[in-house]
C-alpha positions in Angstrom: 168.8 101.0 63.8 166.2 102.0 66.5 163.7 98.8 66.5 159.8 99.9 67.4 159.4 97.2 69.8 162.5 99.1 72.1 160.2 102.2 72.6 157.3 100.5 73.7 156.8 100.8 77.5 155.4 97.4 77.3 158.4 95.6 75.9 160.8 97.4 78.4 158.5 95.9 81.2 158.0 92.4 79.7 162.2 92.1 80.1 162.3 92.6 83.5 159.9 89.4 84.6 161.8 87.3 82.6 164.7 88.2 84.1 163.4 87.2 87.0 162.2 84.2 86.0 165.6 83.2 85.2 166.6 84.2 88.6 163.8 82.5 90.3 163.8 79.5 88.3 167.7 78.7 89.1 166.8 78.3 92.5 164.4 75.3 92.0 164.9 71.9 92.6 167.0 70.2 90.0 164.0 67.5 89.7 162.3 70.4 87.9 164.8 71.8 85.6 162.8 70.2 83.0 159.4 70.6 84.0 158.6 74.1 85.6 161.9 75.8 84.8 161.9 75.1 81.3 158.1 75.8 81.1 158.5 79.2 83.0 161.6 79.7 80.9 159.6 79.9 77.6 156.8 81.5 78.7 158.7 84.6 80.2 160.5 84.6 76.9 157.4 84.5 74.8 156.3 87.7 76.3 158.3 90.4 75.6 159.2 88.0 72.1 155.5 88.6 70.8 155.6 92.4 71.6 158.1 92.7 69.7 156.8 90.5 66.8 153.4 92.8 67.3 155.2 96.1 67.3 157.0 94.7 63.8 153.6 94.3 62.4 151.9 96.5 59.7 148.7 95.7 60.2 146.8 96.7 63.4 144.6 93.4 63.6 148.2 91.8 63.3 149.8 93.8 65.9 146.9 93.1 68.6 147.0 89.6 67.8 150.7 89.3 68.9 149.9 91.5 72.0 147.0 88.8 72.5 149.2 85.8 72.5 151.9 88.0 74.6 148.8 88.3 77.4 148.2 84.8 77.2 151.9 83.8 77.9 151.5 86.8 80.8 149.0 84.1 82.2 150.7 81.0 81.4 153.3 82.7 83.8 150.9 83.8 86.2 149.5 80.8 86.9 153.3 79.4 87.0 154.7 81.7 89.8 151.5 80.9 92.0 152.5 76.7 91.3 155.9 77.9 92.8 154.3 79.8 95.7 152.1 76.7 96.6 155.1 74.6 96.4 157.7 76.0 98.3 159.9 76.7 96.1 160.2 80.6 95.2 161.2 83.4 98.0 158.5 85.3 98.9 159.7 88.2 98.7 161.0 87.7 95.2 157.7 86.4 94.7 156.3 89.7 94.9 158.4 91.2 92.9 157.8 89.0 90.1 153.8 89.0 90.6 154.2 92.9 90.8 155.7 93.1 87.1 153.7 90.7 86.0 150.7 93.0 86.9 152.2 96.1 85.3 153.0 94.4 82.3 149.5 92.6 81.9 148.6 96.4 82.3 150.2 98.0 79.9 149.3 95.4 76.9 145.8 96.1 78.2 146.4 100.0 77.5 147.8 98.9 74.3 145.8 96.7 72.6 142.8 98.8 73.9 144.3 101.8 72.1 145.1 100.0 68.9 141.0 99.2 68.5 140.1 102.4 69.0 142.6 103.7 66.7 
């Protein structure tokens, strides 16, 4: 059974930062395996989680509601990957990497829930 949330650009995008996260996040310090890992943890999680609970949606105000709260998790994360930069405690270059998906997907949600008001 083909889900909706699969074919959505979006969600495809949102998996690949929180795979990174996990990558990233194994790295740190064990003093914060229950501070920032767990908190980047969830937060990578939550995103692609609540396009897929948008996408499952009926309603369209529904749908960009989920999308909203994926955005603001998209932040939440944000703002977590630069507490790692300041820190010392992510690779640069992986760094990048992340902050470039990051950017795509906050794109793409943009497009989306930009497209679902004007629908």
């Amino acid at each position: 059974m083909d889900k909706a949330h699969k074919k959505l650009r979006a969600w495809q995008e949102a998996i690949v930062p929180a795979k990174l996260v996990y990558e990233a996040t194994a790295v740190l310090p064990p003093t914060e395996r229950f501070e920032l890992t767990s908190q980047m943890r969830r937060a990578a999680v939550s995103i692609p989680s609540n396009i897929a609970e948008g996408a499952a949606r009926k309603g369209r105000k529904e749908s960009i509601w989920f999308y909203t709260i994926s955005r603001a998790s998209l932040s939440e994360l944000d703002t977590q990957i630069e507490l790692c930069h300041v820190l010392g405690f992510v690779n640069p270059s992986h760094d990048t990497c992340l902050i470039a998906q990051v950017d795509t997907v906050d794109s793409l949600l943009s497009g989306l829930t930009r497209f679902l008001r004007t629908k």
